[in-house]
C-alpha positions as CSV (number, residue, x, y, z in Angstrom):
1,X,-0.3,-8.1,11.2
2,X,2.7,-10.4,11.6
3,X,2.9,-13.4,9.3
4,X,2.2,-15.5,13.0
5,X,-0.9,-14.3,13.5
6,X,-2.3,-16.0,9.8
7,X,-0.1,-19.4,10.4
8,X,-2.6,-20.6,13.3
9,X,-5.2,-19.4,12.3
10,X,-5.3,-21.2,8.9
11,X,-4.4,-23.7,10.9
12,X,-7.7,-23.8,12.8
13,X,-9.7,-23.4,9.8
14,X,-7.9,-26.5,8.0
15,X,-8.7,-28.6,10.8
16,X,-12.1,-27.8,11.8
17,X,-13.0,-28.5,8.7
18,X,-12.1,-31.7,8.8
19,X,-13.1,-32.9,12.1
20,X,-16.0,-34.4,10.4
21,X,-14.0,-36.5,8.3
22,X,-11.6,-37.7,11.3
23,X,-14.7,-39.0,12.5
24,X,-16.0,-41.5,9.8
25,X,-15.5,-44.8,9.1
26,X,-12.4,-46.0,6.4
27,X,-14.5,-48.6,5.4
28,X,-14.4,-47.6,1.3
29,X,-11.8,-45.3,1.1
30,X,-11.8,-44.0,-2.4
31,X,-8.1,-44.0,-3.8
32,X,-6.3,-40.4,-4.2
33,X,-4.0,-41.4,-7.0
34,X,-4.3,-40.1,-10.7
35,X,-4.0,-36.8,-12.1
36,X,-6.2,-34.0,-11.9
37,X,-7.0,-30.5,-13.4
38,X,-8.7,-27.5,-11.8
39,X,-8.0,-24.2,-10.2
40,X,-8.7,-21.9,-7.2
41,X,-10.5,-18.5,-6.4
42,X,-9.7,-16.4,-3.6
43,X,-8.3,-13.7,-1.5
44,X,-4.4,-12.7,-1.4
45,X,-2.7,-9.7,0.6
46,X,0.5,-8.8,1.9
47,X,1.5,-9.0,5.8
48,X,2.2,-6.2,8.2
49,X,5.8,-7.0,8.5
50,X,9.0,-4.9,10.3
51,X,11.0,-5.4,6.8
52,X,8.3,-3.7,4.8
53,X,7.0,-0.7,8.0
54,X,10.6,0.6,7.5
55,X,11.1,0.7,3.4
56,X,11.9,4.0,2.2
57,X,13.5,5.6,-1.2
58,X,17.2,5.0,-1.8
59,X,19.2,7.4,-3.7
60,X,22.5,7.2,-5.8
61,X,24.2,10.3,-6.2
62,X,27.5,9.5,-7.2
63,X,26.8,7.1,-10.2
64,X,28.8,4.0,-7.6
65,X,26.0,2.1,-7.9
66,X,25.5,1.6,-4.2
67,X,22.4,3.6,-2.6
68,X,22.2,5.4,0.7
69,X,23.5,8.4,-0.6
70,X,22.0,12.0,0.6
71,X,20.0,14.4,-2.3
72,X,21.7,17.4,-0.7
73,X,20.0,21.3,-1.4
74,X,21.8,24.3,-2.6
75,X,22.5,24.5,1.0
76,X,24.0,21.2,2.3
77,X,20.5,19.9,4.0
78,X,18.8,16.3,3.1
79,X,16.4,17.9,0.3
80,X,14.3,14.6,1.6
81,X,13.9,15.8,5.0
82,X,10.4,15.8,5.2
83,X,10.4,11.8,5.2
84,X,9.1,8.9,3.8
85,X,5.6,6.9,4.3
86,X,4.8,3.2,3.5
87,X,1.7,4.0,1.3
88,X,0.7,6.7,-2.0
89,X,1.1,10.2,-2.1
90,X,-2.5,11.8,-1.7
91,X,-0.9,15.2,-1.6
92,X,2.7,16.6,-2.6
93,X,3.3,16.9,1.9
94,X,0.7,13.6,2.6
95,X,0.2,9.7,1.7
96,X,-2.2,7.1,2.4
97,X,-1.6,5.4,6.2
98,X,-0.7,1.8,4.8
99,X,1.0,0.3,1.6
100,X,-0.5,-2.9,1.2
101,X,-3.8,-4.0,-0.8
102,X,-5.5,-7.2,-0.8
103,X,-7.4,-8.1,-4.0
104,X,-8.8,-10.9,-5.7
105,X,-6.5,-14.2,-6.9
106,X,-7.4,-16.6,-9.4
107,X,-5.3,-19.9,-11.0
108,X,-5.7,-23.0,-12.8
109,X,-3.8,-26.0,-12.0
110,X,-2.6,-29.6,-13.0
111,X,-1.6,-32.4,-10.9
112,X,-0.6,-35.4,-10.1
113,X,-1.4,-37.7,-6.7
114,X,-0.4,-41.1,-5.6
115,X,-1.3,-42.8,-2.3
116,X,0.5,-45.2,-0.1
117,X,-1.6,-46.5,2.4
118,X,-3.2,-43.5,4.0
119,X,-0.5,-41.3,3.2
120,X,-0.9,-39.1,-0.2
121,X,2.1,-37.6,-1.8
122,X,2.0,-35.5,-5.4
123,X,3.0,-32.6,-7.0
124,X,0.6,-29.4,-8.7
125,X,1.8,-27.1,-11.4
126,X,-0.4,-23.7,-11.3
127,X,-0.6,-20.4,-12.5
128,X,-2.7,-17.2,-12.8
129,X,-3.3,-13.4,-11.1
130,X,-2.7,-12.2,-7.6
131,X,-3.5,-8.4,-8.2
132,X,-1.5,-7.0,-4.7
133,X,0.3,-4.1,-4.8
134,X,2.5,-2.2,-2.2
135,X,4.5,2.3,-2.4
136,X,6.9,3.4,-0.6
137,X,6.8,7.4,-0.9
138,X,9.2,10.1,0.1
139,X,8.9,14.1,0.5
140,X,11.4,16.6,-0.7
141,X,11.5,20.0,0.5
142,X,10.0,21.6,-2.6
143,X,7.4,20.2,-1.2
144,X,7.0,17.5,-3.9
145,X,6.2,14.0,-4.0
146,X,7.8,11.3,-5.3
147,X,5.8,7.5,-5.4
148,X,6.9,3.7,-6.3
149,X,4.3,1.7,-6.9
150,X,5.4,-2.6,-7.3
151,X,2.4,-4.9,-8.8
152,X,2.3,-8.6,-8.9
153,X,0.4,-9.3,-12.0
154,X,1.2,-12.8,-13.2
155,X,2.6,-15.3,-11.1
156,X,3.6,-18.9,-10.8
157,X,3.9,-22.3,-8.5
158,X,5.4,-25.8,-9.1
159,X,4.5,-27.6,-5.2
160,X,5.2,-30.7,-4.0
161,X,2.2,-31.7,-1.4
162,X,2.5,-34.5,1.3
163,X,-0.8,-35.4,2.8
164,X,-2.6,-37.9,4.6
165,X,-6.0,-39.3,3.5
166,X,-9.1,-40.1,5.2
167,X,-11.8,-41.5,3.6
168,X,-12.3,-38.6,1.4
169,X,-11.1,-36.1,3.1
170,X,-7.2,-35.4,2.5
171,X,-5.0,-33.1,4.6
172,X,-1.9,-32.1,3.3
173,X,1.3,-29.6,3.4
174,X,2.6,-27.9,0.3
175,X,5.8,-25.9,-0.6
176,X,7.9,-24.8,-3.8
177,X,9.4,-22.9,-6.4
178,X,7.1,-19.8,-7.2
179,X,7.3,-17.3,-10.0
180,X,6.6,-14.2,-10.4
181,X,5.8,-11.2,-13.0
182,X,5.7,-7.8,-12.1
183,X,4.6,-4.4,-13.2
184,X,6.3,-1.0,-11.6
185,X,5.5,2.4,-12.0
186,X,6.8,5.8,-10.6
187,X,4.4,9.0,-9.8
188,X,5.4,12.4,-8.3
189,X,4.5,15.8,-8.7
190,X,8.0,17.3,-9.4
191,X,6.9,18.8,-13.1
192,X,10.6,20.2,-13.2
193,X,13.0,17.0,-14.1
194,X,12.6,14.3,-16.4
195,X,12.3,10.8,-14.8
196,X,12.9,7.9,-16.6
197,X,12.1,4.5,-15.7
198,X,14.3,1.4,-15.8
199,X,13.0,-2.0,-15.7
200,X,9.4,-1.5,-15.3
201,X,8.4,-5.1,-16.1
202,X,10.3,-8.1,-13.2
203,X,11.0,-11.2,-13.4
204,X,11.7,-12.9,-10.3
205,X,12.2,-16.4,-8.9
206,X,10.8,-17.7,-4.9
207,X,9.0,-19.6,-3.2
208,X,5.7,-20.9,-1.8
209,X,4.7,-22.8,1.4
210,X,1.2,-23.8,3.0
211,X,-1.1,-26.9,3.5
212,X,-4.7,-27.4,2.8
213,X,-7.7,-29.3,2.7
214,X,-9.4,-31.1,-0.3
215,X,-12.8,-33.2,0.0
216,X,-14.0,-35.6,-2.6
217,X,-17.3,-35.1,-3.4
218,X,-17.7,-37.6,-5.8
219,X,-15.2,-40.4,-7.2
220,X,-14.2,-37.6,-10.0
221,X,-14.7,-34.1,-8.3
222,X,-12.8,-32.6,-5.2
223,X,-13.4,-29.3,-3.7
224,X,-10.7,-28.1,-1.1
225,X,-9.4,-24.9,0.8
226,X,-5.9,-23.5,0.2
227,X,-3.6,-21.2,2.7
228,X,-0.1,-20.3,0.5
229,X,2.3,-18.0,1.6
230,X,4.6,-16.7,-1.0
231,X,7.8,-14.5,-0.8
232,X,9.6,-12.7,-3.6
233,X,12.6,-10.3,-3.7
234,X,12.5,-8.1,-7.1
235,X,15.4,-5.6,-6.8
236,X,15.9,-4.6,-10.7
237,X,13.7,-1.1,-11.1
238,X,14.9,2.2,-10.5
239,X,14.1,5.6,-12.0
240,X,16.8,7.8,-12.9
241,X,16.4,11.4,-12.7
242,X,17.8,14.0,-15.0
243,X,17.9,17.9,-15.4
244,X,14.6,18.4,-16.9
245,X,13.7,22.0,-17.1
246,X,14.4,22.3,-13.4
247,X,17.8,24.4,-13.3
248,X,21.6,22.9,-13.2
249,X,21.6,23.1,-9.1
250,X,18.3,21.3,-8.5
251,X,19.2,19.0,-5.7
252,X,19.0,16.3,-8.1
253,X,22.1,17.1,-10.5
254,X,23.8,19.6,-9.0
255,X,27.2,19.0,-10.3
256,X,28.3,20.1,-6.7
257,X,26.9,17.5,-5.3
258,X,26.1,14.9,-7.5
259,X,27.2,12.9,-11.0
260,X,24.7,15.1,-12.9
261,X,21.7,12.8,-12.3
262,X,20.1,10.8,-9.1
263,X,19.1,7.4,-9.4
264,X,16.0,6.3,-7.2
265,X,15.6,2.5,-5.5
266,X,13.2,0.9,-2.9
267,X,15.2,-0.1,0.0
268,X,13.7,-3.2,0.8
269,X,13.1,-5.9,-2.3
270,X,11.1,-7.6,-0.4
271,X,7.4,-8.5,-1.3
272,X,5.4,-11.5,0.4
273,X,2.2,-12.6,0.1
274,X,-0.7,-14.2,1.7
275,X,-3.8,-16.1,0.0
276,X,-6.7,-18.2,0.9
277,X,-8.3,-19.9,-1.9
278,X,-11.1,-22.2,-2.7
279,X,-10.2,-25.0,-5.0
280,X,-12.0,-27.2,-7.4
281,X,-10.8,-30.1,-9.3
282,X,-11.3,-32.9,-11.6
283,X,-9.6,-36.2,-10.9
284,X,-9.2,-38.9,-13.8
């Protein structure tokens, strides 16, 4: 589903929840500025986008650096001719249809408001655990299989939010810097060559935009509902594939056609997210 599709309709559901509130009186207005602590529970996954349909593996043959090269056989073919598939090998010829999960997300948070008049504006600091995770596989001609799998384990948000209040209800738009932690891994069924695995563990700086609704239920105690989306770009892991006990013309450092070793990427770095959340907080 395109990232299009989600916009309106968190839309929607932000402001038909608070039709009510458009409704009542001002008359009392309770104030919106102080700080605040709490944190959110809720769902995140990643969109169908074109960038991710089309990720495949990346090889580098030559040791340049650069990827796009071709894993050649003893023969001159693209030992990777069987393809690639956006999702995890179920079988050394097969994968799963679709590379994207949507799990459970959790954070806590601490703010800050101030009001002007009906109009709120403040700034959140939050962290906790989105637990998404996207493959890309490809298929040599062995027939062997050959998975990366990218997790977002810990991640991170300092927002700004700029809302407008009424009565207690406040409506509001949020964006900023987001950070994120994440966790890689590399399976395949290719018993023949070693594999090892550089830079399992990402850091990587992005950022975060949304809006939201939050509802004083009492002078102290808001509850809300939160849309984010989020987009990273973690390019720094890559397994590097040796000779192994596979022998000196395996495809994969064949001196004929290679440096001696292949080094594998993901082609596209990208990795975005979506999340609704339920929020609670405490307001001093």
């Amino acid at each position: 589903m395109k990232l299009g599709y989600f916009v309106p309709v968190g839309t929607i559901a932000l402001f038909a929840l608070a039709t009510p509130a458009l409704a009542q009186d001002d008359a009392g207005s309770p104030d919106w500025t102080g700080p605040y602590v709490g944190g959110s529970l809720g769902y995140n996954w990643q969109p169908n986008n074109t960038a991710n349909d089309v990720e495949q593996l990346y090889f580098d043959t030559d040791g340049d650096g650069s990827y796009g090269d071709i894993v050649r056989t003893g023969t001159g073919g693209n030992a990777f001719a069987p393809g690639m598939c956006d999702g995890k090998a179920t079988s050394a010829t097969t994968c799963s249809s679709g590379d994207r999960e949507g799990k459970a997300a959790w954070s806590v948070m601490a703010g800050y408001d101030r009001q002007f008049g009906n109009i709120v504006i403040g700034g959140v600091l939050e962290g906790g655990q989105s637990y998404g995770s996207n493959y890309v596989t490809g298929f040599s001609t062995t027939p062997a299989s050959y998975t990366m799998v990218r997790k977002l384990d810990w991640e991170a948000a300092a927002r700004l939010r700029a809302g407008y209040a009424i009565n207690r209800t406040l409506i509001y738009a949020t964006g900023g810097l987001a950070y994120g932690k994440f966790k890689n891994d590399f399976l395949t069924s290719n018993t023949a060559n070693n594999f090892a695995q550089n830079n399992r563990t990402e850091d990587d700086w992005g950022y975060t935009v949304g809006g939201g609704i939050d509802q004083k239920i009492s002078d102290n105690f808001s509850i809300g509902l939160l849309y984010r989306y989020t987009r990273f770009n973690p390019n720094d892991y890559s397994v590097t594939v040796t000779q192994g006990s596979a022998p000196a013309t395996n495809p994969f450092v064949n001196p004929a056609t290679t440096v001696g070793q292949t080094v594998i990427g993901r082609s596209n770095e990208q990795y975005t997210t979506q999340s609704v959340r339920v929020t609670a907080a405490f307001r001093f």
